[in-house]
C-alpha positions in Angstrom: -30.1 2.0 -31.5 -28.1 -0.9 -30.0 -24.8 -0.3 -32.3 -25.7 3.0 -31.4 -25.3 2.7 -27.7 -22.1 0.5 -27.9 -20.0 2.6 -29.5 -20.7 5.2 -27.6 -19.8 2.6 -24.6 -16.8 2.0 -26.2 -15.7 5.8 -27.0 -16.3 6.4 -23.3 -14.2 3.7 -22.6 -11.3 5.5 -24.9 -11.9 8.4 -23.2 -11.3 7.3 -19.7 -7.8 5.5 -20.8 -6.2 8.7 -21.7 -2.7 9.7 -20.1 0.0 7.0 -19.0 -0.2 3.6 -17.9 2.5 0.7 -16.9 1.8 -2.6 -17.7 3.0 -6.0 -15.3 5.9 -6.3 -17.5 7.0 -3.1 -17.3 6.3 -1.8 -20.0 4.4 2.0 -20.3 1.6 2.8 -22.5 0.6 6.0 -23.9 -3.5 6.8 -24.8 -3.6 9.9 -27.2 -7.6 10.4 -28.7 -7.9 6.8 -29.9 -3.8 5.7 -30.1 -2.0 3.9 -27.9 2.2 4.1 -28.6 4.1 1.4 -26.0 7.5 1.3 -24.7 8.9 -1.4 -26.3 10.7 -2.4 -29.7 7.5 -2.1 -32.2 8.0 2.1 -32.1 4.3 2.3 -33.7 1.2 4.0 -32.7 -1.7 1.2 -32.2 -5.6 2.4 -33.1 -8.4 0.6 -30.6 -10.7 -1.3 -32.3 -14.6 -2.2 -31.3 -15.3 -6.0 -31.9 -18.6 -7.4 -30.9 -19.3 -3.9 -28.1 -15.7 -4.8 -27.0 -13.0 -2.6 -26.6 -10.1 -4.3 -28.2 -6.1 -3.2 -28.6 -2.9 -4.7 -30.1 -5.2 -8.0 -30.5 -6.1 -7.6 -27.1 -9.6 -7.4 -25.4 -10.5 -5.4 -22.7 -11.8 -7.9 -19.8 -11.2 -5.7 -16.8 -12.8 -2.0 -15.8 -11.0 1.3 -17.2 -9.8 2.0 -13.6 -7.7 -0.9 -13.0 -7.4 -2.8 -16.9 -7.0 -6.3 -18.1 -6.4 -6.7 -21.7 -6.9 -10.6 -22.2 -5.2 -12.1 -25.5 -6.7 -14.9 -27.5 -4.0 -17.5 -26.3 -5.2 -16.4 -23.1 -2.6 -14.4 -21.9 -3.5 -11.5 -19.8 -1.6 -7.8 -19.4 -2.5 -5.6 -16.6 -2.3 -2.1 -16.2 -1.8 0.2 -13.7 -1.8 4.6 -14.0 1.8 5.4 -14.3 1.3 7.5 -11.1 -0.2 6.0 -8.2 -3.6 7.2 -6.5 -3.2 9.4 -4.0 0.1 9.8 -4.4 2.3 13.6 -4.7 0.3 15.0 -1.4 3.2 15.9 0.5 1.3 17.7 3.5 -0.8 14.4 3.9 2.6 12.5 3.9 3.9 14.3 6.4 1.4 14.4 8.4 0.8 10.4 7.5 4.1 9.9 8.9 4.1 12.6 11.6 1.4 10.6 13.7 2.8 7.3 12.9 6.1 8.6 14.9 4.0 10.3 17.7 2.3 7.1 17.9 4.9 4.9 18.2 6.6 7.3 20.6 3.4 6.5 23.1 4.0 2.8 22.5 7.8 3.5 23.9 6.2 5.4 26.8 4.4 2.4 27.3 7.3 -0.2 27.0 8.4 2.0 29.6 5.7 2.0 32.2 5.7 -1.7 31.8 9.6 -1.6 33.0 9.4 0.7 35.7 6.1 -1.1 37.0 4.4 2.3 37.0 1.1 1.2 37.0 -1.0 4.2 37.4 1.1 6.0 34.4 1.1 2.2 32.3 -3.3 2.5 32.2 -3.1 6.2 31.3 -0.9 5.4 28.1 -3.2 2.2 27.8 -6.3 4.1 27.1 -4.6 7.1 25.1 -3.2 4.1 22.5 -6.8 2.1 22.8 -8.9 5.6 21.7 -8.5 7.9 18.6 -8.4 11.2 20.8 -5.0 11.9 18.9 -6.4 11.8 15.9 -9.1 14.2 16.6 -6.3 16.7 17.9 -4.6 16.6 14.4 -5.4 20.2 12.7 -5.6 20.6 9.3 -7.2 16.7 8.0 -10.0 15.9 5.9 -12.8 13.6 7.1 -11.2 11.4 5.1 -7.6 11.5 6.1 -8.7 11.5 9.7 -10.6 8.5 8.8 -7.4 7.2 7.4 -5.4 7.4 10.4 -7.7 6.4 13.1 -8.5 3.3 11.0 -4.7 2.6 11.0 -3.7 3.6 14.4 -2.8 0.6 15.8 -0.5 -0.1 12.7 3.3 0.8 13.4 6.9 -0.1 13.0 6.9 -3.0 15.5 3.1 -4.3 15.6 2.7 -7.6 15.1 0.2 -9.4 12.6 -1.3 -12.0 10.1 -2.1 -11.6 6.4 -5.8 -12.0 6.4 -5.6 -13.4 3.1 -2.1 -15.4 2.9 -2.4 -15.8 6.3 1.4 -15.4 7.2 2.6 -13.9 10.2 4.9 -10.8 10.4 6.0 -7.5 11.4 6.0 -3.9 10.5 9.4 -2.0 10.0 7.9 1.3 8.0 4.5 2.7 6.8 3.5 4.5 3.7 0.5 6.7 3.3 -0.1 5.4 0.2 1.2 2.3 -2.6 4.7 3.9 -3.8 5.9 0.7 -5.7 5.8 1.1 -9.5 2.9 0.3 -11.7 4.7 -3.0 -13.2 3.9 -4.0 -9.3 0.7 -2.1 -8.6 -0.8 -3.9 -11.6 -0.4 -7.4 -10.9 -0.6 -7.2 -7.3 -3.1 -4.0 -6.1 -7.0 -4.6 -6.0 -9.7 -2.6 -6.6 -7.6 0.3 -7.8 -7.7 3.0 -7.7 -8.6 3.2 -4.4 -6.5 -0.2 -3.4 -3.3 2.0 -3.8 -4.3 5.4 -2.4 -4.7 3.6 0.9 -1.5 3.2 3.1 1.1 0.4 2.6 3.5 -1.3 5.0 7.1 -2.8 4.8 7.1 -6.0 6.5 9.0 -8.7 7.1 7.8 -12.1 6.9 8.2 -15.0 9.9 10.5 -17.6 8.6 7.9 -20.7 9.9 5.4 -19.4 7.4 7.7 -17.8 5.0 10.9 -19.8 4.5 14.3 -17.5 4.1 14.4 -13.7 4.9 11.3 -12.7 3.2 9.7 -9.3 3.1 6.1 -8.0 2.1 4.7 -4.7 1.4 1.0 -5.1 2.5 -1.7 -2.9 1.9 -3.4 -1.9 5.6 -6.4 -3.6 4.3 -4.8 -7.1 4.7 -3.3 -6.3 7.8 -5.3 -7.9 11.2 -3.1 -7.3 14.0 -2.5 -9.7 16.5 0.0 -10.1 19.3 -0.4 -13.6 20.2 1.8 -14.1 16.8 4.7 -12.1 18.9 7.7 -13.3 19.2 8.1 -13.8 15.2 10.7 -15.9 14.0 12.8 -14.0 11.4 16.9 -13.4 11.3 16.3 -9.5 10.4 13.5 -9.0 12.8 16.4 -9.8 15.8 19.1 -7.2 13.7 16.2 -4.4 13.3 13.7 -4.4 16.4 13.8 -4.7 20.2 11.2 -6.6 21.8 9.0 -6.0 24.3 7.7 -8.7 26.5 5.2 -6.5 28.1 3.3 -5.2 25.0 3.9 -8.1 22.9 5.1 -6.3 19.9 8.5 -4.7 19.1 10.5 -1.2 19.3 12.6 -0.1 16.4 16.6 -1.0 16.9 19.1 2.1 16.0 19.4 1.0 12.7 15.3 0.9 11.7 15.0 4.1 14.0 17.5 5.9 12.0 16.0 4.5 8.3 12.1 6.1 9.9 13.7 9.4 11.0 15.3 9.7 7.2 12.0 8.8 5.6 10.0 11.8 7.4 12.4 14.4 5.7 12.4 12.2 2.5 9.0 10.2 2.4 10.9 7.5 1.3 11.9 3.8 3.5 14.9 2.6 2.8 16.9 0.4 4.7 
């Protein structure tokens, strides 16, 4: 009965590898029934093999979970894997709508660089309480509980905001949001937790203060590591001055033309570049 139940452990485990993976070295792995063909100079199917109620391939055992696998060698040596598509990923209405309210919401934090110029006090606490709430978010038609959940979450997160890593604890700055992880899986597999929900959640181009971080360094974050905080403001990096505008007042940045122009091109492609 106990052989019994771990191979049917291990045939569920077969099961849920199907389709395409990318490894950490860049490599990408195809599961077909109970084969596995990689990408690289061998050119040869491999069969997975049960050892002991472990799931073993290409002299590898499985030591991680079937969502987001780590295939340990005996030396020690450990692959990870990543889906070849990212979760989440491919929902074009949620991108744009992703990166419609990032653009509305920055526009308010203009509005409210603004009001701190002009000394408009009475306009400056109306703007105040429409960035503090998530009454925009509400307004937004056609989002899931989840997706509004998503963006209320992250409303204080936009090109500009200022923050520290909670884990790395760095400082830094946003130049572009993602609504989800859309670096490949060599990346995604080394450096994305608890996938596959680590990488359906949205990611931010950063760049890095050069006190922490020596050199122009830049980040893409996952929101989750993200704990804003404008007592970090002004950062100290070279393309933070080429890229953003700051504002005193709100203790954060505005994009520069050249960022502002790279954001406008990414809501009719969904991709940041700069």
């Amino acid at each position: 009965m106990k052989e019994s139940f771990q191979t049917r452990d291990v045939q569920s485990q077969i099961d849920s590898l199907q389709g395409e993976w990318g490894d950490d070295i860049g490599l990408t792995i195809q599961i077909s029934g109970d084969e596995a063909r990689f990408s690289d100079v061998t050119s040869r199917s491999w069969k997975f093999e049960a050892a002991q109620g472990a799931l073993n391939l290409r002299g590898a055992e499985l030591v991680g979970s079937v969502a987001a696998p780590v295939w340990r060698f005996p030396t020690g040596v450990e692959r990870y894997w990543a889906r070849f598509e990212a979760a989440g990923s491919g929902d074009s209405d949620w991108a744009a709508l992703f990166l419609r309210y990032k653009d509305e919401r920055l526009q308010l934090r203009q509005m409210l660089s603004a009001a701190f110029e002009n000394h408009d006090m009475d306009k400056l606490m109306t703007l105040k309480s429409a960035w503090e709430d998530d009454s925009d978010v509400r307004a937004v038609a056609g989002l899931s509980e989840e997706q509004r959940s998503a963006l209320a979450a992250g409303r204080f997160f936009v090109p500009g905001s200022c923050f520290r890593h909670r884990k790395f604890d760095y400082r830094g700055v946003i130049l572009g949001c993602d609504p989800w992880c859309t670096y490949p899986a060599a990346w995604r597999a080394r450096w994305v937790e608890n996938r596959p929900d680590g990488e359906a959640q949205p990611f931010y181009h950063c760049l890095v203060d050069e006190r922490d971080r020596p050199g122009r360094q830049s980040r893409y974050v996952a929101e989750e590591n993200l704990q804003l905080s404008d007592v970090v403001f002004p950062i100290k990096a070279t393309l933070a001055d080429m890229l953003l505008l700051q504002c005193n007042g709100l203790g954060a940045y505005l994009p520069g033309p050249e960022l502002s122009r790279a954001l406008q091109k990414q809501r009719l492609t969904f991709k940041f570049n700069l």
